[in-house]
Steps between C-alpha positions, in 0.01 A plus 500: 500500500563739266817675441618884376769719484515815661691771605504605931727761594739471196487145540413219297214297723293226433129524530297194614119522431369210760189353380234335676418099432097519476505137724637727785160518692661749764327837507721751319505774829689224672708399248594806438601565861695162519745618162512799694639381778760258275591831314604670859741192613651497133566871590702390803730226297829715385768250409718486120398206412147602537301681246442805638085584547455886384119527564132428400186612421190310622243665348320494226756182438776374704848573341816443653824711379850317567829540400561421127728198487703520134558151434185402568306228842728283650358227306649688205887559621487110560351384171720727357815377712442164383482571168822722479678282750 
């Protein structure tokens, strides 16, 4: 994936671009309609430990916008936590 910085509604976001793996040998039309349908329950999910799912655009390329998390992925805040103690 590939990862930006943008701004949504006075907000810092992040912006996903989701690439396709050319081994995938499903057609795109229904892969396409299968992120779709992820996108829609990650739409439904509102809890605060939960990074927060703004949007998407599917076409021409599939990029997810989510909340902007400052310290970095979780992955990050635990490196980081053992490092500093």
């Amino acid at each position: 994936m590939v990862f930006a910085i943008g701004i949504y509604k006075e907000q810092r976001v992040a912006i996903k671009l989701i690439q396709f793996r050319r081994s995938d040998k499903r057609p795109r039309d229904k892969l396409r309609r299968q992120i779709v349908e992820e996108l829609n329950v990650m739409l439904a999910v509102d809890h605060p430990h939960v990074i927060r799912f703004l949007g998407a655009v599917v076409e021409p390329r599939i990029c997810l916008v989510i909340e902007y998390c400052e310290h970095g992925s979780l992955y990050d805040v635990l490196a980081n936590e053992d490092e500093n103690g």
